[in-house]
ZAKOL-922391 format. One record per residue: residue in three letters; x, y, z of N, C-alpha, C in turn. Coordinates in nm, 3 decimals. Atoms other than C-alpha are relative to their C-alpha. Layout:
N
REC   aa    neast   nnorth      nup   caeast  canorth     caup    ceast   cnorth      cup
REC  ala        X        Y        Z        X        Y        Z        X        Y        Z
...
END
This chain:
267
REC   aa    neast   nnorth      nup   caeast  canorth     caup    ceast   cnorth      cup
REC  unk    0.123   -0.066    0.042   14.640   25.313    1.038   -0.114   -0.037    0.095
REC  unk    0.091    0.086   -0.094   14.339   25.320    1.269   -0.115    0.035   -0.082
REC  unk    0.045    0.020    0.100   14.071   25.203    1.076   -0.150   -0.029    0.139
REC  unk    0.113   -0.006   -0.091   13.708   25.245    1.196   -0.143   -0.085   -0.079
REC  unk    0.132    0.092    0.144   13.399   24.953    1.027   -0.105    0.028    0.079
REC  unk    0.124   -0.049   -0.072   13.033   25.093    1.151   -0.083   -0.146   -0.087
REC  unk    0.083    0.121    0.092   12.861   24.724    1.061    0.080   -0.146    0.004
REC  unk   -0.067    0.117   -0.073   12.965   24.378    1.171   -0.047   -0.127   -0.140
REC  unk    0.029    0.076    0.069   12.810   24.203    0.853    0.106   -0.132   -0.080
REC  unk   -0.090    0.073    0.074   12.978   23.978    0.601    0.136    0.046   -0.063
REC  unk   -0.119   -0.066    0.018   13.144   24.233    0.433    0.065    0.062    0.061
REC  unk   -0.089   -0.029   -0.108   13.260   24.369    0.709    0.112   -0.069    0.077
REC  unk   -0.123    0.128   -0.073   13.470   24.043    0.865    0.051   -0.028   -0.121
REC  unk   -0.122    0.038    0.114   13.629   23.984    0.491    0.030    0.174    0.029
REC  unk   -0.105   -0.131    0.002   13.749   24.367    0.551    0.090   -0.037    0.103
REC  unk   -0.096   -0.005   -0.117   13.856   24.311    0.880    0.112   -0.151   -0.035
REC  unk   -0.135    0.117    0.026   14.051   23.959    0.764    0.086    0.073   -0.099
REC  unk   -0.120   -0.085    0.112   14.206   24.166    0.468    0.093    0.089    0.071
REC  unk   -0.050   -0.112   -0.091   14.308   24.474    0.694    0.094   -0.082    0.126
REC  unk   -0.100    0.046   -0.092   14.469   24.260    0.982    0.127   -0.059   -0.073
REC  unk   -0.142    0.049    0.038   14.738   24.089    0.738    0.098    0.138    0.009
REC  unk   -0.092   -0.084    0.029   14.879   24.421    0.752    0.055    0.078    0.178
REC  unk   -0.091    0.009   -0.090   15.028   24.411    1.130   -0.026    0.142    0.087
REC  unk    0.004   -0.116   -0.011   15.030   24.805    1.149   -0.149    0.070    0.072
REC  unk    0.150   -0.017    0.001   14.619   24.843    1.120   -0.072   -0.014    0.161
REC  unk    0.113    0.083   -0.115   14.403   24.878    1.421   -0.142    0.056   -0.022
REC  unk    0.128   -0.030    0.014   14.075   24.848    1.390   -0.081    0.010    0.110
REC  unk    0.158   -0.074   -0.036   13.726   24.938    1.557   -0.122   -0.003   -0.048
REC  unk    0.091    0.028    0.092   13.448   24.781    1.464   -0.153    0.028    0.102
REC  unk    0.090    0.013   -0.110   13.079   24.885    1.614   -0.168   -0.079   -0.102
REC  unk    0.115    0.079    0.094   12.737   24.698    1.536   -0.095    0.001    0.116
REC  unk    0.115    0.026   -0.089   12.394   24.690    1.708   -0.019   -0.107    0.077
REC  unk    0.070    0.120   -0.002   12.372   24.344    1.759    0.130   -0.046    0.065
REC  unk   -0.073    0.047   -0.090   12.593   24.255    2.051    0.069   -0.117   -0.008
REC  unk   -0.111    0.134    0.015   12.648   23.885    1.931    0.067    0.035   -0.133
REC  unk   -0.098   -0.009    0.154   12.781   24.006    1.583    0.174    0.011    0.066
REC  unk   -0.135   -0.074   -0.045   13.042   24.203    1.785    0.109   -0.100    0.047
REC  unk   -0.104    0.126   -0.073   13.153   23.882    1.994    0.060   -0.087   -0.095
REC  unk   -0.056    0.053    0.066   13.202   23.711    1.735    0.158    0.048   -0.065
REC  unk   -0.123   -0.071    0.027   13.493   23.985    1.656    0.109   -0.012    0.119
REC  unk   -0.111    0.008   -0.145   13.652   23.980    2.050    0.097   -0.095   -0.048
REC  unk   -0.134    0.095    0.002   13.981   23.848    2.080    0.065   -0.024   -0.112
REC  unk   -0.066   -0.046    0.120   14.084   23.911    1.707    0.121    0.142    0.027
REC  unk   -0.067   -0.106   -0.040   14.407   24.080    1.760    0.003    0.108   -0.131
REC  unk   -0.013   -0.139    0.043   14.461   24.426    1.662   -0.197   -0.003   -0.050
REC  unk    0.146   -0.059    0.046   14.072   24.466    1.655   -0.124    0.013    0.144
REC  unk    0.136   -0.073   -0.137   13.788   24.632    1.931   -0.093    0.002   -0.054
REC  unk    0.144   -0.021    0.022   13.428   24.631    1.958   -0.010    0.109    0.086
REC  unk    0.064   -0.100   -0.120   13.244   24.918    2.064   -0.160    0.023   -0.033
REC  unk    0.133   -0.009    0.051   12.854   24.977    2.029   -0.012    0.151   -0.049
REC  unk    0.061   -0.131    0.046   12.859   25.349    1.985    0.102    0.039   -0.108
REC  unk   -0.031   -0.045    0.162   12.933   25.471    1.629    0.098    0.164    0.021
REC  unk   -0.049   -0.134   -0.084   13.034   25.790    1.841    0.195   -0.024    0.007
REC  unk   -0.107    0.085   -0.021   13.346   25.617    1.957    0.103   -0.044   -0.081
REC  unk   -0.085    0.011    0.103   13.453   25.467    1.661    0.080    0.071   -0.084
REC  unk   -0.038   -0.103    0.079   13.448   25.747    1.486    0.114    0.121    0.072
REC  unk   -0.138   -0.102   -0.038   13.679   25.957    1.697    0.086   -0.069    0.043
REC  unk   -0.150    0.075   -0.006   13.945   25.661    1.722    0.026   -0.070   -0.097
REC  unk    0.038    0.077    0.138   13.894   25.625    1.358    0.142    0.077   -0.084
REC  unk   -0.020   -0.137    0.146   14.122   25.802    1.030   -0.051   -0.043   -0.071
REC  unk    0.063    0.093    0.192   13.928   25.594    0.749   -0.110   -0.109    0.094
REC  unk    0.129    0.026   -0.047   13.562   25.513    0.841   -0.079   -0.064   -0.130
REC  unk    0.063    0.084    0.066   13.429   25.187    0.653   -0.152   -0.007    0.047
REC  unk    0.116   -0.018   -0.063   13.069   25.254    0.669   -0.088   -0.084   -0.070
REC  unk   -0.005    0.147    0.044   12.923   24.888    0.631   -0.184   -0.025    0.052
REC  unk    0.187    0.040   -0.020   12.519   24.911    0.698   -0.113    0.013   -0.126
REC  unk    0.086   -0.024    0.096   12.215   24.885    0.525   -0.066    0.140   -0.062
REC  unk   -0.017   -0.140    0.000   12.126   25.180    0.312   -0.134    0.068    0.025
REC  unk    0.081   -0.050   -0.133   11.792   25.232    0.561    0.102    0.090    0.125
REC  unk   -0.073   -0.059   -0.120   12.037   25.288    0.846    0.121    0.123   -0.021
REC  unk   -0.129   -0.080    0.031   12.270   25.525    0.656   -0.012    0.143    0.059
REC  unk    0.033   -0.111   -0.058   12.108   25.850    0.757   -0.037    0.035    0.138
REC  unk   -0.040   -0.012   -0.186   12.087   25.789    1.160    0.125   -0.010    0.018
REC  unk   -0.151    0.042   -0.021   12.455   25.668    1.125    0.064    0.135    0.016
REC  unk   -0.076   -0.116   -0.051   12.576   25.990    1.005   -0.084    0.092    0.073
REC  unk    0.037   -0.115   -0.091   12.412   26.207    1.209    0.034   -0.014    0.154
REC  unk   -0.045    0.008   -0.121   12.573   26.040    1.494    0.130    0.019    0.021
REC  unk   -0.132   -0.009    0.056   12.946   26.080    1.319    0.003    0.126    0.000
REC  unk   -0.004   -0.127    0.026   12.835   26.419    1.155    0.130    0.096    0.056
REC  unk   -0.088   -0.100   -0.070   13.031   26.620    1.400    0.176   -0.017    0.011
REC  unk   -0.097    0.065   -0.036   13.310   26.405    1.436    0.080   -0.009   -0.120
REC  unk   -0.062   -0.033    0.127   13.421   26.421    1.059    0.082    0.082   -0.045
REC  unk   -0.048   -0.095    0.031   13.622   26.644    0.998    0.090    0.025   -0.157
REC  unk   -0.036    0.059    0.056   13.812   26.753    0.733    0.163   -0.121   -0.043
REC  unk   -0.094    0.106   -0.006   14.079   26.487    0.805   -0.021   -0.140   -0.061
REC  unk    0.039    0.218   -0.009   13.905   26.120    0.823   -0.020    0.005   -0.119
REC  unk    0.052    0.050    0.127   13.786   25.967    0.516   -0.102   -0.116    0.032
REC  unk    0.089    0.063   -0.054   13.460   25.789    0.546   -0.031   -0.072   -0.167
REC  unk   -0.015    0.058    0.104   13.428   25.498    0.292   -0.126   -0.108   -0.025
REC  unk    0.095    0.060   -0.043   13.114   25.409    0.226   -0.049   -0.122   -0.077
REC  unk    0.003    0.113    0.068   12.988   25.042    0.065   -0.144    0.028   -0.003
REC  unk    0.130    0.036   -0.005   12.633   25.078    0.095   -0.072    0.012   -0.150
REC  unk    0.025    0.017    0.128   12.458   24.978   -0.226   -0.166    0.130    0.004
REC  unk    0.068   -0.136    0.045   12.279   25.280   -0.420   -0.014    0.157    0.090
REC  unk   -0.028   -0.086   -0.038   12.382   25.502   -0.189    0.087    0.136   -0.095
REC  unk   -0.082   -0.057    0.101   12.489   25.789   -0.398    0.124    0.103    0.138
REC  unk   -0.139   -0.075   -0.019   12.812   25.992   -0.320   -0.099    0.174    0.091
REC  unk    0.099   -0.157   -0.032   12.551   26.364   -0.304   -0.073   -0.054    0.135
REC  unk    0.001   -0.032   -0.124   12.355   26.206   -0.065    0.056   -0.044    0.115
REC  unk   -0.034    0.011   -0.138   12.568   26.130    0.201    0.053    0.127    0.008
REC  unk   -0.062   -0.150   -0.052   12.749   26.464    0.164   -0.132    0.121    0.043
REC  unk    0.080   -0.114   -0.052   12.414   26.647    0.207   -0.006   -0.011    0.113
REC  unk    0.019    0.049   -0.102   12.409   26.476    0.540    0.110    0.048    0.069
REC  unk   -0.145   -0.089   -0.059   12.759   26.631    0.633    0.016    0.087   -0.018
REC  unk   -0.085   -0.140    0.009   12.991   26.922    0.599    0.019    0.021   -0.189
REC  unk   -0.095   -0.055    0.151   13.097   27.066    0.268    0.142   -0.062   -0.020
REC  unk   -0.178    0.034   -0.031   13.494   26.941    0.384   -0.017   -0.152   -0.069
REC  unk    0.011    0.089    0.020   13.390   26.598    0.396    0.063   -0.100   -0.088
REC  unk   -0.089    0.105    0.073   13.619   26.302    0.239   -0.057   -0.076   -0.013
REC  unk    0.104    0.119    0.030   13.375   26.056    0.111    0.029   -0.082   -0.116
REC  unk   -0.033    0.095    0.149   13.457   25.743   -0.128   -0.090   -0.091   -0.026
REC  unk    0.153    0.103   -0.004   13.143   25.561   -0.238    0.093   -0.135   -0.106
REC  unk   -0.121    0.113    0.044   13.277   25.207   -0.332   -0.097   -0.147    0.012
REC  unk    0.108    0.128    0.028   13.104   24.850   -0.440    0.074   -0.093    0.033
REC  unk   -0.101    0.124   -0.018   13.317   24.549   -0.269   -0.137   -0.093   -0.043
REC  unk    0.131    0.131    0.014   13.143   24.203   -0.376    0.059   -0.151    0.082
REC  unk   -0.037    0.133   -0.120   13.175   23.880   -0.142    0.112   -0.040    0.015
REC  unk   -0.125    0.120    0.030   13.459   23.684   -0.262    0.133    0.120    0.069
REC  unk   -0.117   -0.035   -0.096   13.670   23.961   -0.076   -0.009   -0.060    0.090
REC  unk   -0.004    0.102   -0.113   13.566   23.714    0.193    0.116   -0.071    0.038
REC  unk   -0.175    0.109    0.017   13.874   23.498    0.071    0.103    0.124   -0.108
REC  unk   -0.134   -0.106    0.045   14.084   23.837   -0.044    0.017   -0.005   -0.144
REC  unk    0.011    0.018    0.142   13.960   23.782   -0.389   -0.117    0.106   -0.027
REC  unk    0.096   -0.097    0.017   13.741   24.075   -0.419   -0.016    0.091   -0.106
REC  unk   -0.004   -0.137    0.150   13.647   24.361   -0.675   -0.071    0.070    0.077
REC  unk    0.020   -0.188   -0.129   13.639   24.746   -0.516   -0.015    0.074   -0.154
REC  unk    0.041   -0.132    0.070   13.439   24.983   -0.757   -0.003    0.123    0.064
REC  unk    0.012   -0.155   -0.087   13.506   25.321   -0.631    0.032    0.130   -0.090
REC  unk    0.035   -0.100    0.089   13.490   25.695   -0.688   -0.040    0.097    0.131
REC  unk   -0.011   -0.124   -0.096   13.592   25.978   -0.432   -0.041    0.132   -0.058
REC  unk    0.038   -0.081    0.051   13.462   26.269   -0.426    0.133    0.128   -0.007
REC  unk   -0.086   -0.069    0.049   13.636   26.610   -0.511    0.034    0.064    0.169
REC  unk   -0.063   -0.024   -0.107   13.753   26.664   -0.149    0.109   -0.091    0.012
REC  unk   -0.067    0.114   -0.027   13.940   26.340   -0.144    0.154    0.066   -0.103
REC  unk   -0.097   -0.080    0.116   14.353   26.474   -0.270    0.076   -0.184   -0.026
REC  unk   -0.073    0.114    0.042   14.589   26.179   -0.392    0.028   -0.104    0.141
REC  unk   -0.066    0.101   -0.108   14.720   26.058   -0.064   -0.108   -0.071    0.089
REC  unk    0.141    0.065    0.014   14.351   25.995    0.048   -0.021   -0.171   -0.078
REC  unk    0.034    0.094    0.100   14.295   25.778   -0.239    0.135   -0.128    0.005
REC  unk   -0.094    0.090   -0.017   14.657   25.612   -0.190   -0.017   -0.074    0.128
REC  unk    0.058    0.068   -0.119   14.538   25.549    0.189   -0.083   -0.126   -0.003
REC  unk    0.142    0.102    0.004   14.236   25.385    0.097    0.030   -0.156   -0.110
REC  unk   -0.016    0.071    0.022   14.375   25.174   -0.162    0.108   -0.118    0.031
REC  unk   -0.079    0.091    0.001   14.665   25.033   -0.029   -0.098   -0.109    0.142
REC  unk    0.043    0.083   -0.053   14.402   24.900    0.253   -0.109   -0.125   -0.109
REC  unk    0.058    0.042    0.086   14.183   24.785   -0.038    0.030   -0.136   -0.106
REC  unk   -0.014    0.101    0.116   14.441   24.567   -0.213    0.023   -0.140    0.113
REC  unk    0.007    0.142   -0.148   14.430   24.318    0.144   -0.111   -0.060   -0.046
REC  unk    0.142    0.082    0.027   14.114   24.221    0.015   -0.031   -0.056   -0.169
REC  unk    0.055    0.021    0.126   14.112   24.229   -0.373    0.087    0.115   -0.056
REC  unk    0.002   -0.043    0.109   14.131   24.453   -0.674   -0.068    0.154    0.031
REC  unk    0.059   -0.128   -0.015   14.034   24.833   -0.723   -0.011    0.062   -0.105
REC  unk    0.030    0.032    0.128   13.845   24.945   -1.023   -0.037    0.192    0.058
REC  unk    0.061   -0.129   -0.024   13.788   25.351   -1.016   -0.049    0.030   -0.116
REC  unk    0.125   -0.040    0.161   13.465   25.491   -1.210    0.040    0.117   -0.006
REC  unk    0.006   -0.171    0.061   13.458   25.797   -1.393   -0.122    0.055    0.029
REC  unk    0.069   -0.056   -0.029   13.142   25.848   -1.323   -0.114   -0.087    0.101
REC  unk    0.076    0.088   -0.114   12.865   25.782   -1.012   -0.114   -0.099   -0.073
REC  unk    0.099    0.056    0.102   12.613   25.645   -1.286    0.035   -0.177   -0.009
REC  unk   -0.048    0.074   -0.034   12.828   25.395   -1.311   -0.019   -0.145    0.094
REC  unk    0.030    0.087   -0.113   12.774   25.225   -0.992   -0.090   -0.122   -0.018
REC  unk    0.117    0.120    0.070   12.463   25.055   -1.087   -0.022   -0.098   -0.113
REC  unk   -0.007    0.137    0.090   12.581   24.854   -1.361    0.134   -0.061    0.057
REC  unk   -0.096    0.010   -0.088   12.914   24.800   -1.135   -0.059   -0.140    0.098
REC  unk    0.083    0.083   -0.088   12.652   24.679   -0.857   -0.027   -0.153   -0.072
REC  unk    0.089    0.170    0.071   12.503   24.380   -1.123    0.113   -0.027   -0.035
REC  unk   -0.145    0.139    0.054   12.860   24.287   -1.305    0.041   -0.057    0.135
REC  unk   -0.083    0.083   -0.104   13.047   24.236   -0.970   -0.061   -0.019    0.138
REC  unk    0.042   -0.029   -0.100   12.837   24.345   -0.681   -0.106   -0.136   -0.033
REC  unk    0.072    0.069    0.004   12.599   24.100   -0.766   -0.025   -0.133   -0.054
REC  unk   -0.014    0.098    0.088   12.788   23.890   -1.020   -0.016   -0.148    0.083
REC  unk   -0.057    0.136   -0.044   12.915   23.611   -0.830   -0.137   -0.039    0.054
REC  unk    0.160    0.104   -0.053   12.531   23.512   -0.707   -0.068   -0.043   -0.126
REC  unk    0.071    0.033    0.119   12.468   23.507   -1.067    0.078   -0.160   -0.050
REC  unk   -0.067    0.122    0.058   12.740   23.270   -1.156    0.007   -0.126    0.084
REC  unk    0.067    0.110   -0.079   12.666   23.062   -0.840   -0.134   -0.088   -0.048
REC  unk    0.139    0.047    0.024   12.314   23.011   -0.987    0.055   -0.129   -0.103
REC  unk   -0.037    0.077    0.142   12.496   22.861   -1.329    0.089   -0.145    0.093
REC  unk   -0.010    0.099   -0.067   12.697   22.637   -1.095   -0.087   -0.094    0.091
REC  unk    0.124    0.073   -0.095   12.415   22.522   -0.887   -0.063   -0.066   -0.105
REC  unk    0.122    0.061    0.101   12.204   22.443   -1.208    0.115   -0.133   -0.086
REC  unk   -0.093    0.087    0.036   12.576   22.215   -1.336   -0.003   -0.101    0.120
REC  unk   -0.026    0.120   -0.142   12.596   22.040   -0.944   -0.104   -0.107   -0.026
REC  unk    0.096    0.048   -0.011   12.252   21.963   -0.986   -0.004   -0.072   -0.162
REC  unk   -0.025    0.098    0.113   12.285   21.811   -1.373    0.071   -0.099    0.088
REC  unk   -0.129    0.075   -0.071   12.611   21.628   -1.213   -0.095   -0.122    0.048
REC  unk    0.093    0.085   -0.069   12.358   21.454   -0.955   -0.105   -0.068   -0.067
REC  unk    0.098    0.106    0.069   12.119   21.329   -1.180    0.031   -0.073   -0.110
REC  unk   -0.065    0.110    0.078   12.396   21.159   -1.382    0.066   -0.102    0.141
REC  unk   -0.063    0.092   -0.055   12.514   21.015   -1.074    0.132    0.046    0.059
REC  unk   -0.124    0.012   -0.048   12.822   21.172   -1.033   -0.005    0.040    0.126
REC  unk   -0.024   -0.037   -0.105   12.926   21.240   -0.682    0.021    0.176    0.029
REC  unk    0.010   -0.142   -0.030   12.909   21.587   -0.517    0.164    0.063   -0.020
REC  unk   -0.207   -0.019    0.001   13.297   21.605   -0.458    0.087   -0.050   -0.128
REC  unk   -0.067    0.003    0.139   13.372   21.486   -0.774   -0.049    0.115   -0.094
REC  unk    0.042   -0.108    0.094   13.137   21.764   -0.984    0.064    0.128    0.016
REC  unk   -0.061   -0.119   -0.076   13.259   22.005   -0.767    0.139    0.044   -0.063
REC  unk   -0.151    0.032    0.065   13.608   21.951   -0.869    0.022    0.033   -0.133
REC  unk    0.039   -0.048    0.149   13.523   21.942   -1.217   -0.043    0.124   -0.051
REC  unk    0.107   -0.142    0.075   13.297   22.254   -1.248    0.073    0.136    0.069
REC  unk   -0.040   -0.131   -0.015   13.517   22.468   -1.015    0.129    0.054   -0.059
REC  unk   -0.134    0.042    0.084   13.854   22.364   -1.175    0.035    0.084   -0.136
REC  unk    0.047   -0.019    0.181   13.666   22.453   -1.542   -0.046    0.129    0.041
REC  unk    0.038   -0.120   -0.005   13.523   22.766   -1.441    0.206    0.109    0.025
REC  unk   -0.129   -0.027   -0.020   13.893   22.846   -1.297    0.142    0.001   -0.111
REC  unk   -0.094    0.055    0.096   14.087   22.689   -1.564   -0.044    0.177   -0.137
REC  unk   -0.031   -0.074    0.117   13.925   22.944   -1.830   -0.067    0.128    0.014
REC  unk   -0.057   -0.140   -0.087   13.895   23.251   -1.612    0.181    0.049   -0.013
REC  unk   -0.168   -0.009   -0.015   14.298   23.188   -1.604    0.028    0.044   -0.165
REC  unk   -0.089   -0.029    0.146   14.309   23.192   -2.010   -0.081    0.116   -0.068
REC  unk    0.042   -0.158    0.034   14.069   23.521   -2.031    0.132    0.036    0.038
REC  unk   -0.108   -0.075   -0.004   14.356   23.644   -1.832    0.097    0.021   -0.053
REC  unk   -0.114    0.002    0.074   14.634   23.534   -1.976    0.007    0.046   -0.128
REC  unk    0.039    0.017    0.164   14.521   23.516   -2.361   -0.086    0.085   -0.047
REC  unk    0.158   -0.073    0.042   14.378   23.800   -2.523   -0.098   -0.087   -0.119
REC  unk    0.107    0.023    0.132   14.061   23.661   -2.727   -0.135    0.054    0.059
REC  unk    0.165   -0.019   -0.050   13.717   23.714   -2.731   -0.065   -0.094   -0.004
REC  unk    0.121    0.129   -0.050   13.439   23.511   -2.580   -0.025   -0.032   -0.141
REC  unk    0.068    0.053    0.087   13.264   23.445   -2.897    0.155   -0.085   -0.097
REC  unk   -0.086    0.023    0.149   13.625   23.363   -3.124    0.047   -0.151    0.154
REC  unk   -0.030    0.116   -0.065   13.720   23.111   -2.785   -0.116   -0.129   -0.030
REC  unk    0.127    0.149    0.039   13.345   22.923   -2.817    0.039   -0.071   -0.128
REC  unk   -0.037    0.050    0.162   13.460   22.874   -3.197    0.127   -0.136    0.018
REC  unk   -0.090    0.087    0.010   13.777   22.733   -3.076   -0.015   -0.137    0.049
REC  unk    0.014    0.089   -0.085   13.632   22.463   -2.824   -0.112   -0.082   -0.078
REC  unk    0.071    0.041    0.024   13.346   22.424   -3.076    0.033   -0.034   -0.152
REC  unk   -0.026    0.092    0.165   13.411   22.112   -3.344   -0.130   -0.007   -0.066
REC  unk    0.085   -0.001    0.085   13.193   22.157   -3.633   -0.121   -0.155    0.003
REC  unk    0.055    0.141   -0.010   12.888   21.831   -3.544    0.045   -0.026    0.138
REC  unk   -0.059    0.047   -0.065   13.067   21.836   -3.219   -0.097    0.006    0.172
REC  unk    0.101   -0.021   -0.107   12.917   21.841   -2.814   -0.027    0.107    0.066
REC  unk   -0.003   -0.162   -0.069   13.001   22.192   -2.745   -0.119    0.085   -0.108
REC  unk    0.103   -0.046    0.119   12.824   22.261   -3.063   -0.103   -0.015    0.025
REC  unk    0.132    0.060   -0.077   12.521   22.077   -2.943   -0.043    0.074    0.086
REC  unk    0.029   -0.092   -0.105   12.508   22.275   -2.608   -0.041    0.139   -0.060
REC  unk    0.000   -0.102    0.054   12.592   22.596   -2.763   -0.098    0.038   -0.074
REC  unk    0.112    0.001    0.084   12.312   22.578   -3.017   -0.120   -0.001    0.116
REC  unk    0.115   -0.043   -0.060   12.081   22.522   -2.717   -0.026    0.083    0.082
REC  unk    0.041   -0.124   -0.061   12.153   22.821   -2.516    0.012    0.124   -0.105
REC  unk   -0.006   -0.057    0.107   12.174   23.034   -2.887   -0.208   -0.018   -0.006
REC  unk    0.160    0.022    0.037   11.782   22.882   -2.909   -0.054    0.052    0.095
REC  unk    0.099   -0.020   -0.142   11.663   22.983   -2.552    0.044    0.107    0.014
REC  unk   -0.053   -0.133   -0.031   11.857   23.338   -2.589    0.043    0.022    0.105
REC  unk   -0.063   -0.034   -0.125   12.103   23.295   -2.339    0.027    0.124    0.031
REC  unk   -0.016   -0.169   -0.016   12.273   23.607   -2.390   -0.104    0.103    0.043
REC  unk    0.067   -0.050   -0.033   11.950   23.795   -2.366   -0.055   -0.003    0.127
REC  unk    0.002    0.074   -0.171   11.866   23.606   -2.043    0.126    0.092    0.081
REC  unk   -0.071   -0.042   -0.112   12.181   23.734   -1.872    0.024    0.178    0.003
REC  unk    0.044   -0.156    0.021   12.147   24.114   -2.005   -0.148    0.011    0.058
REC  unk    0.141   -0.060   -0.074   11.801   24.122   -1.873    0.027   -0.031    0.124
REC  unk   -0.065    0.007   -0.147   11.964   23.982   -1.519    0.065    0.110    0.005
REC  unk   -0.118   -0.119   -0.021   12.198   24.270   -1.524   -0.093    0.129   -0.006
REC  unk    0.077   -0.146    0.018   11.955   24.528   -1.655   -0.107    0.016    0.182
REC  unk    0.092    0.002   -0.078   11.735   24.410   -1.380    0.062    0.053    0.167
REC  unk   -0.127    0.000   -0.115   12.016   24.408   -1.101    0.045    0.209   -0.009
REC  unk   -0.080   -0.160    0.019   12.117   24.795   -1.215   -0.115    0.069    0.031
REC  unk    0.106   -0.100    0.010   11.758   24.915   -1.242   -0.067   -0.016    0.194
REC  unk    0.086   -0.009   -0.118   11.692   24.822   -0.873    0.103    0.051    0.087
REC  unk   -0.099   -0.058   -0.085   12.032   24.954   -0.757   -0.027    0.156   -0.061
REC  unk    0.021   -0.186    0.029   11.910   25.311   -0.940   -0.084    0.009    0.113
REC  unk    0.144   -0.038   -0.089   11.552   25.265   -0.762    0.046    0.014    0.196
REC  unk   -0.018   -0.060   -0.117   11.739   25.236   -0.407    0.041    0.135    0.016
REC  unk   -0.056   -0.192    0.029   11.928   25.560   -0.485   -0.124    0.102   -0.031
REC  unk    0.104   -0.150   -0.006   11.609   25.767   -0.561   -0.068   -0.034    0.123
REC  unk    0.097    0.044   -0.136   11.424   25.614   -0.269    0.102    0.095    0.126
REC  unk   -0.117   -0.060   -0.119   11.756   25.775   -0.051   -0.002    0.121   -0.031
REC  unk   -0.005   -0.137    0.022   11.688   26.129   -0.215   -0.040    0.053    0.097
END
């Protein structure tokens, strides 16, 4: 598959580490910023090129990996080069699906799609949602490069996106915060960095593993961990008093309502 990334960022090098386990793949990656690119040289099965021109006609599946300022010079430098063959796959947050196709052809194969960091280490979550040009084998293309990196979650609808963006697109900076605010308890009992660490990523891990495994629900698990007089009880009672829950729904609401506001700003 020759695989074309317009954007040298973060998420761009966890694509390109996902996409090379697969031997077959050659990629093409172009970026403004000359040292991003070097940093890619000498990665086999992968080229730098600066012009977006280029990429795109030694491309079939066009990861289009910039900010969504730069989205509308990009294609207009592709535009022509699209046809309806490629599939152009775009990540850019609040970018809607309509407008990049107003920016193209009618033909156009476009899959608007939310990766979030932790595809860095091939642990990722892919919200996506092709449009009605895209036929099955499209969509089978795109995901079997998709599962090198993570998981693939298809919306029903583009609306969607923006609460997509805050659960996963944005989650893991949320749940970093909750670990940062545990490291930092940790330290002012004393314990060591490499020991909390251990502890808090272990425990976050440990009962991530028994959502998966075990159907229950959050609230009937707190019950189970929480002895009547007990220390979970204690805790629990003080984020119940400070309206945790409400706290992290107004993070999310807040996270969705500014991934709508980029999308009308791109009308």
């Amino acid at each position: 598959m020759k695989i074309g990334i317009i954007g040298s960022g973060n998420m761009a090098q966890s694509l390109i580490r996902g996409f090379r386990t697969q031997n077959t793949n050659k990629i093409i990656c172009s970026d403004i910023d000359p040292n991003k690119l070097n940093t890619l040289r000498g990665l086999k099965n992968v080229k730098t090129t600066k012009s977006n021109v280029v990429l795109a006609n030694n491309s079939d599946i066009i990861f289009l990996c910039v900010k969504p300022d730069a989205i509308s010079l990009v294609l207009k430098e592709i535009k022509e080069i699209l046809n309806a063959k490629k599939i152009l796959v775009s990540i850019a947050a609040g970018a809607t699906t309509s407008y990049i196709q107003k920016q193209l052809n009618p033909k156009s194969k476009i899959i608007r799609s939310m990766p979030n960091l932790p595809c860095l280490v091939l642990s990722g979550v892919f919200g996506f949602k092709p449009n009605k040009n895209c036929n099955n084998q499209d969509i089978k293309v795109f995901l079997s490069l998709v599962k090198t990196v993570g998981i693939a979650v298809r919306l029903k609808k583009e609306a969607d996106f923006n609460h997509i963006t805050a659960l996963s697109g944005s989650g893991p900076a949320f749940l970093a915060e909750y670990i940062d605010a545990q490291m930092t308890y940790a330290k002012s009992k004393g314990i060591s960095s490499k020991l909390a660490k251990e502890l808090i990523l272990n425990t976050i891990l440990g009962t991530v593993r028994y959502f998966d495994e075990i159907s229950i629900k959050p609230n009937e698990f707190v019950k189970m961990v929480s002895s009547p007089g007990g220390t979970t009880e204690a805790g629990i009672s003080v984020l119940k008093n400070k309206k945790f829950i409400n706290i992290i729904i107004k993070c999310l609401n807040s996270a969705s309502s500014k991934s709508d506001k980029i999308s009308k700003k791109l009308i």
